[in-house]
C-alpha positions as a LaTeX table, in Angstrom:
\begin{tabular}{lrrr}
\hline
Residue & $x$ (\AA) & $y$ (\AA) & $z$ (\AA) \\
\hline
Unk1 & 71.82 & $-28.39$ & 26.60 \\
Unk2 & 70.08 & $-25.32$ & 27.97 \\
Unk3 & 70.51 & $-21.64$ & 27.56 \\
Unk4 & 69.86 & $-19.48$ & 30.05 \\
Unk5 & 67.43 & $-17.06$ & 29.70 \\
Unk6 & 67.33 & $-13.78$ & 31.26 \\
Unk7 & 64.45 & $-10.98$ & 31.16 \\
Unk8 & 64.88 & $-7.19$ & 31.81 \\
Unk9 & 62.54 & $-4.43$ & 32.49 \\
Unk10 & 63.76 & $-2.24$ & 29.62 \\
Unk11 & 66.79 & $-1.87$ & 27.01 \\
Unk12 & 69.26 & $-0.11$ & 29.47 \\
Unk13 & 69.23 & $-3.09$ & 31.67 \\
Unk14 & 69.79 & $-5.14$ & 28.74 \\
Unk15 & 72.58 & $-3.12$ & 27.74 \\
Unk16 & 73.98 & $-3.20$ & 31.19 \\
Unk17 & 73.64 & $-6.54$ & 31.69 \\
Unk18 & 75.52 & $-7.78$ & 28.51 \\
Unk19 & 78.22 & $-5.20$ & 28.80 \\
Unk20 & 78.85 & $-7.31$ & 31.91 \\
Unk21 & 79.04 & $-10.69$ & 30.82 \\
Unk22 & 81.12 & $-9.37$ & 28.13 \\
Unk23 & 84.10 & $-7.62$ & 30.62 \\
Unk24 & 83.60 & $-10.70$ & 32.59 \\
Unk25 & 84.38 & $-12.80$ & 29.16 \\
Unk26 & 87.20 & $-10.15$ & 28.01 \\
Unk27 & 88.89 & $-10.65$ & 31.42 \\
Unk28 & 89.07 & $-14.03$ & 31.31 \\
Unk29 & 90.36 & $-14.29$ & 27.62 \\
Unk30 & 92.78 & $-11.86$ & 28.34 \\
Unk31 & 94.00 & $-13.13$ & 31.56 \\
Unk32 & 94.24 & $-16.57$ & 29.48 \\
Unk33 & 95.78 & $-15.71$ & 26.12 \\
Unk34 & 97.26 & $-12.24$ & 26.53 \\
Unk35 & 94.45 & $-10.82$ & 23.61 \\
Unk36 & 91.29 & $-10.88$ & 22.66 \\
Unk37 & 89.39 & $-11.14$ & 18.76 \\
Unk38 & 86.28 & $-9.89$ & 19.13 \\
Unk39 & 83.25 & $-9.43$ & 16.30 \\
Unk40 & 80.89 & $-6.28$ & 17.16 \\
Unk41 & 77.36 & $-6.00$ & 15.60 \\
Unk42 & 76.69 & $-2.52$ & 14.28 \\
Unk43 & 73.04 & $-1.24$ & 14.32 \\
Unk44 & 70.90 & 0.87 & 16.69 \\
Unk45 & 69.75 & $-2.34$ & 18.42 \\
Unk46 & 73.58 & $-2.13$ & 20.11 \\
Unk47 & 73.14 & 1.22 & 21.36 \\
Unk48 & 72.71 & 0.61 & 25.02 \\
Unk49 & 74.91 & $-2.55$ & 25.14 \\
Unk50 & 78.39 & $-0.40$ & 23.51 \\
Unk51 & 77.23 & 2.22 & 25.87 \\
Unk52 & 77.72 & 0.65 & 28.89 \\
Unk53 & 80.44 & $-1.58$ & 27.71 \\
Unk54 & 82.16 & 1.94 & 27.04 \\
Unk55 & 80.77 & 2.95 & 30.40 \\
Unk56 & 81.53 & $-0.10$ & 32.50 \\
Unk57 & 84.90 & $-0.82$ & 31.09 \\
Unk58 & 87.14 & 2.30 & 31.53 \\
Unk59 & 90.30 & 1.87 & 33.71 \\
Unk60 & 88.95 & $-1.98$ & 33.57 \\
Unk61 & 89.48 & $-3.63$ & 30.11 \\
Unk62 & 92.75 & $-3.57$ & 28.50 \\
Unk63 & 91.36 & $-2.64$ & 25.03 \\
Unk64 & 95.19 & $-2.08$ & 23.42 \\
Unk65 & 95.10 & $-6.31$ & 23.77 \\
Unk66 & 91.71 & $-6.43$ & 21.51 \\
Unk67 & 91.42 & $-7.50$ & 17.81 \\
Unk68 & 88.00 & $-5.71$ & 16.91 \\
Unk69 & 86.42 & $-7.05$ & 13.51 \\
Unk70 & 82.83 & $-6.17$ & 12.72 \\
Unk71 & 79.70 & $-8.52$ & 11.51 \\
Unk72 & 78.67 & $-6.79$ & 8.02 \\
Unk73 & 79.02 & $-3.92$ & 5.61 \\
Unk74 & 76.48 & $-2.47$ & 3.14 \\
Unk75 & 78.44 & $-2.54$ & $-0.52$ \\
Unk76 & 79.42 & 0.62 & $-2.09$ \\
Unk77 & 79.40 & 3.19 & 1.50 \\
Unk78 & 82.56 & 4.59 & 2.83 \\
Unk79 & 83.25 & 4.92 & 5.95 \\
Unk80 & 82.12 & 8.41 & 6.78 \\
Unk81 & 78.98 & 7.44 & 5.45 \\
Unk82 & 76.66 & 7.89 & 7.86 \\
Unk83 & 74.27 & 4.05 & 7.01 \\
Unk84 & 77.94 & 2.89 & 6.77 \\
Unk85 & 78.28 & 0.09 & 9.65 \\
Unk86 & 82.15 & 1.41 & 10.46 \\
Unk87 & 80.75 & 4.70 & 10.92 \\
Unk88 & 78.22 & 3.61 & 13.47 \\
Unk89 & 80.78 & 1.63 & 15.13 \\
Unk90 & 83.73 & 4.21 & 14.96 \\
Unk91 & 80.90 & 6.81 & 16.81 \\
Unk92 & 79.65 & 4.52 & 18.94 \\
Unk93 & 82.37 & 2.28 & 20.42 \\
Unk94 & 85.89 & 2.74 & 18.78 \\
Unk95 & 86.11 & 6.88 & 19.77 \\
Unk96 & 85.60 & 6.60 & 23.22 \\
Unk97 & 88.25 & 3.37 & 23.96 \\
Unk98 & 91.64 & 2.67 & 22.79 \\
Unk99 & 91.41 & $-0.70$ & 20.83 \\
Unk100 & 94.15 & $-2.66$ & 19.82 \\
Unk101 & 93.42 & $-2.84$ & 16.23 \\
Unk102 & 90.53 & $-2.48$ & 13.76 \\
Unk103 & 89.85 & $-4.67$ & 10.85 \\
Unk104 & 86.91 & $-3.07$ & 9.24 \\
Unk105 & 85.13 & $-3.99$ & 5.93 \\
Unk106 & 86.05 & $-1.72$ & 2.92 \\
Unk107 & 82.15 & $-1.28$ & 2.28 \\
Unk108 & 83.51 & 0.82 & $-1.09$ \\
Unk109 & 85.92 & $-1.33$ & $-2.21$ \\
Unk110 & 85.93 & $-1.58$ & $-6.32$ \\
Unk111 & 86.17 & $-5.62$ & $-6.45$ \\
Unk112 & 83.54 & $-6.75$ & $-3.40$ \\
Unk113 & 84.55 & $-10.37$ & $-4.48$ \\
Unk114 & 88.39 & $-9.39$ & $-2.99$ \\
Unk115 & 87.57 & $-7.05$ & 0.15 \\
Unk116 & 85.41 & $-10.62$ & 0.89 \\
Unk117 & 88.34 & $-12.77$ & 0.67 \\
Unk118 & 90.86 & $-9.84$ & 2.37 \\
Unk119 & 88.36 & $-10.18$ & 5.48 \\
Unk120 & 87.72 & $-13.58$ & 5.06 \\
Unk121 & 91.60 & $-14.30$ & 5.79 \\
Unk122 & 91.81 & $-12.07$ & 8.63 \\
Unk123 & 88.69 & $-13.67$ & 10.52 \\
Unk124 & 90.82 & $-17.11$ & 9.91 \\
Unk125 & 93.93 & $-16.03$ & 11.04 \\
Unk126 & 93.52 & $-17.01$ & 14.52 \\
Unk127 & 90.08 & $-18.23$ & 16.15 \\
Unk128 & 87.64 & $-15.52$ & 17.18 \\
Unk129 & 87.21 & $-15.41$ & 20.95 \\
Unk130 & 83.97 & $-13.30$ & 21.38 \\
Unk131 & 81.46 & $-12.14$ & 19.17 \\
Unk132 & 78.83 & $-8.98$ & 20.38 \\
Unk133 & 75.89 & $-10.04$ & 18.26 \\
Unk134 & 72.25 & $-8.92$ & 19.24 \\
Unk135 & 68.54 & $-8.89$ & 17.91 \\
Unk136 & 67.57 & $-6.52$ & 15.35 \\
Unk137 & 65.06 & $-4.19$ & 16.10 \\
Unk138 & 63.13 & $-5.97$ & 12.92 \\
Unk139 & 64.21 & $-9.51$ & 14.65 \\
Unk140 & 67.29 & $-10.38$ & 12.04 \\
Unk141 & 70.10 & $-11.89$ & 14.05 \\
Unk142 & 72.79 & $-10.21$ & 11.56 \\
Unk143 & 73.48 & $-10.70$ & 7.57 \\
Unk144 & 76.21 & $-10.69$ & 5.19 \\
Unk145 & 75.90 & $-7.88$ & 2.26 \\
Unk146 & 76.42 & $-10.06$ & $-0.68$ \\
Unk147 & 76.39 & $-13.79$ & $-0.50$ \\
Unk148 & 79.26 & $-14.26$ & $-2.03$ \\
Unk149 & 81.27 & $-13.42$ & 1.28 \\
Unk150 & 81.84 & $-17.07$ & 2.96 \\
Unk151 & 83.81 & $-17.10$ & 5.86 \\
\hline
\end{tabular}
C-alpha cells in the first residue's frame, strides 16, 4: 500500500490543503452517520491547518454534529493556562465554530491515574472517525503526558 504524498510551497498551503481533505472527510462522515468524533492535535504546528479549517468551513460544516476530543494534556495546567493544550485549542479552533461537544483532558485533575481512565472511556465509547494529527515543529508525531494513560 502507498500513501500519497503531497508537497507545498509553504505552511499556508499546507494548512489549506488539509483543512480540505478534512471538510471533504467531515462531509462524508456526516452525510453517512449523522456525527462525527474527531481527535485535534494542539500545538503551534496546527496553526495554519485550524485556521483555514475555521476559514474554509463556515456556513459549510455542521459542527453542532461533531464530538471534538483532543490528542494530549501536560499534567497539573488548567485550562486557562496558557502551555495548557485546551487553551490553545479553545483560542484557536473551538471560539470561532459551534461544536457539538468537547471532551477535553482535565490537565489539573488531583488523581491523573482517573482523568486517564475518564478519557480513556469516552475515546471507547463509539469509534473515532477522524483524527487532525500533524508534525511537530521538533518532528514528534504527538505524545501522551504520562504513560500510564492507555487507550
Amino acid at each position: 500500500m502507498s500513501i500519497p504524498l503531497s508537497i507545498y510551497a509553504d505552511r499556508p498551503s499546507v494548512g489549506r490543503a488539509a483543512a480540505a481533505h478534512v471538510m471533504s472527510i467531515l462531509a462524508k462522515t456526516l452525510a453517512e452517520k449523522g456525527s462525527a468524533r474527531v481527535i485535534f492535535a494542539c500545538a503551534p504546528s496546527q496553526d495554519q491547518f485550524l485556521e483555514s479549517l475555521v476559514e474554509l468551513s463556515i456556513d459549510r460544516v455542521e459542527w453542532q454534529k461533531v464530538i471534538a476530543f483532543h490528542m494530549d494534556e501536560y499534567i497539573g495546567l488548567s485550562a486557562t493556562h496558557p502551555a495548557s493544550f485546551r487553551h490553545y485549542l479553545q483560542t484557536h479552533f473551538l471560539s470561532h465554530v459551534q461544536i457539538g461537544a468537547f471532551h477535553p483532558i482535565a490537565g489539573e485533575a488531583p488523581e491523573p491515574e482517573r482523568e486517564c481512565a475518564r478519557y480513556a472511556a469516552l475515546v471507547q465509547h463509539a469509534p473515532i472517525d477522524l483524527i487532525c494529527l500533524g508534525i511537530g515543529e521538533n518532528g514528534h508525531l504527538a505524545f501522551n503526558g504520562s504513560a500510564r494513560c492507555k487507550f
